[in-house]
N, C-alpha and C positions, 0 to 999 in steps of 0.2 A: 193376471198381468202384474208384475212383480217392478216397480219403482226402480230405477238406474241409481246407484249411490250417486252422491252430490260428491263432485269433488270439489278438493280446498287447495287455496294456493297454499305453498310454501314459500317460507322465506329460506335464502340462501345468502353463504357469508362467503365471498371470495379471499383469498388471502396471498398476496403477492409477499414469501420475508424476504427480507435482506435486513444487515446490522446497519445500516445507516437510514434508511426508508422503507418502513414496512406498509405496503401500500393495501385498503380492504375496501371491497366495495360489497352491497346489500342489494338484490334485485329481490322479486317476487315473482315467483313463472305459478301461472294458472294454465295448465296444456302444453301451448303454445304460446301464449303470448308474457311476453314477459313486461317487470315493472322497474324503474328505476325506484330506490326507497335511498339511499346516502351513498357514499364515497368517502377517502378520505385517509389519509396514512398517519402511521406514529414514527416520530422521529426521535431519537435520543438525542441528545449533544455529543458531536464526535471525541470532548476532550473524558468523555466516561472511562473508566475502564467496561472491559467486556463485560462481566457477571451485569454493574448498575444496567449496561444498555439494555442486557437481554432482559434483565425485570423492568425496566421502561417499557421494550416490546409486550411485554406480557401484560402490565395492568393496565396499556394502551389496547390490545387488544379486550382487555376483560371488562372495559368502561365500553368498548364497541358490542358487544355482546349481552352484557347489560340492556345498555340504550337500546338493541332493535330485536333481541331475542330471536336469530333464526334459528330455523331447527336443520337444517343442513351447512356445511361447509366445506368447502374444497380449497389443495391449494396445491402451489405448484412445485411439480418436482423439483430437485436439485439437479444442476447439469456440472460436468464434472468439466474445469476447465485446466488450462496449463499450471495455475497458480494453488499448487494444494493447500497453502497456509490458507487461503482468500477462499478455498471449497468448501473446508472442513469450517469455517465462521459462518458462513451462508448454511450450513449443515446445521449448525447449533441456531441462530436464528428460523432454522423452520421447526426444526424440535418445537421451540417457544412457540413459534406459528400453529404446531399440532395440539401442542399440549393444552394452550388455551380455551380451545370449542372442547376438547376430550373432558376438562374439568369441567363445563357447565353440561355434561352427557351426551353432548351432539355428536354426532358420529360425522368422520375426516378425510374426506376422496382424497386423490391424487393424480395430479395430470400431468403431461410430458408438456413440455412448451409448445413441442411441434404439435402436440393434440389440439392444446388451446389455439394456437396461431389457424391451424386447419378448420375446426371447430367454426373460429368466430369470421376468418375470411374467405375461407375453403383453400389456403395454401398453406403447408406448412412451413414454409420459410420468409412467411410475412414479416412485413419492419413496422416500428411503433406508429408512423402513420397512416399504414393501412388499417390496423386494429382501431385509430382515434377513431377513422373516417367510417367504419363499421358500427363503432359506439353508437355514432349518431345516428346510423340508423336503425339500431337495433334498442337503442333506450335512447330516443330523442331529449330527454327531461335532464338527462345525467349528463353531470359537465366537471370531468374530474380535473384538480389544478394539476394533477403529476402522472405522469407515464408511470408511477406504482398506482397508484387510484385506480388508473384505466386498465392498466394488466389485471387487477383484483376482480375488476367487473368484468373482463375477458374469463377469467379463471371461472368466476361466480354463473357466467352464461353458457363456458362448455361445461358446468355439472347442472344445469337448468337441462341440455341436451345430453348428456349421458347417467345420468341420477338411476335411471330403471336398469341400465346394464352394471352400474354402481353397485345397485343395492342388490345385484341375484350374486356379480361376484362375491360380495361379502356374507350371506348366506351361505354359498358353495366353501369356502372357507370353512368358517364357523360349524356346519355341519360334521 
C-alpha cells in the first residue's frame, strides 16, 4: 500500500488593475477551503503623470509580493468599454498588473469579470454587493476597505476554483 501524497495549500495573489486603485487580495486554498491571508490596493496620486503611476503600481505590487510570497496569481481581464483613451490605460495598468508576479516567476491566469462575478456568486452579472456579501462568506476573516480589495479577493477565489483547468490550459499551449 503505497501513501497518498500530502497536499499543500497554495498561496494566491488576486489582482484587480486600474490607474487609479489597484486593488490585491491574498487567500490560501487547501482543496476546498480557502483562507483569508491580506487585502489591500496601491494607489498613486492622480496629479502623477502616467509612466510615475504605472511604476507606483508596480513597486506597490512588488512590496505585495515580497511581503506574502504567493506562488500563483490571477487577474482580471480587461473589458473594452465606449471610452478607448480610458481602455487602452486600464490596458497598460494590467500589463504592470501582469508584469509584476511574471518578474518574481509566478505564473498569471486570466479571468473574464463575468467568470469571477459567476465563479464567486453564481451570476454573472452580479453587482459589488453581492460579491461583498459572498466575501463574507466565503473568507469570513477578510474585510477589504475598497471594492478593489474585494474584487482582487473575488479574482484570487475564482483561480482558487479554476487553477487545475488553468494550469492544463497553459500546458496544452506551451506543448
Amino acid at each position: 500500500m503505497t501513501a497518498l501524497p500530502i497536499r499543500k495549500p497554495v498561496r494566491i495573489l488576486g489582482i484587480d488593475p486600474g490607474l487609479r486603485r489597484t486593488g490585491w487580495g491574498v487567500i490560501e486554498a487547501d482543496g476546498n477551503r480557502l483562507v483569508f491571508v491580506a487585502c489591500g490596493s496601491v494607489e498613486p496620486p492622480d496629479e502623477l503623470p502616467l509612466a510615475s503611476r504605472l511604476l507606483a503600481i508596480h513597486e506597490g505590487l512588488a512590496a505585495v509580493l515580497s511581503a506574502h510570497r504567493p506562488a500563483e496569481a490571477a487577474v482580471e481581464q480587461t473589458f473594452v468599454n465606449k471610452d478607448g483613451v480610458a481602455t487602452l490605460k486600464l490596458g497598460q495598468a494590467r500589463g504592470v498588473a501582469m508584469l509584476a508576479p511574471a518578474m518574481f516567476g509566478i505564473s498569471v491566469a486570466e479571468y473574464a469579470p463575468n467568470q469571477v462575478k459567476k465563479t464567486v456568486v453564481g451570476a454573472g452579472h452580479a453587482d459589488k454587493s453581492q460579491i461583498a456579501m459572498m466575501l463574507k462568506v466565503l473568507l469570513p476573516k477578510a474585510d477589504p476597505r475598497s471594492a478593489d480589495a474585494a474584487d482582487a479577493l473575488a479574482i484570487a477565489i475564482t483561480h482558487a476554483h479554476h487553477r487545475q483547468s488553468a494550469a492544463l490550459r497553459l500546458k496544452v499551449v506551451g506543448a
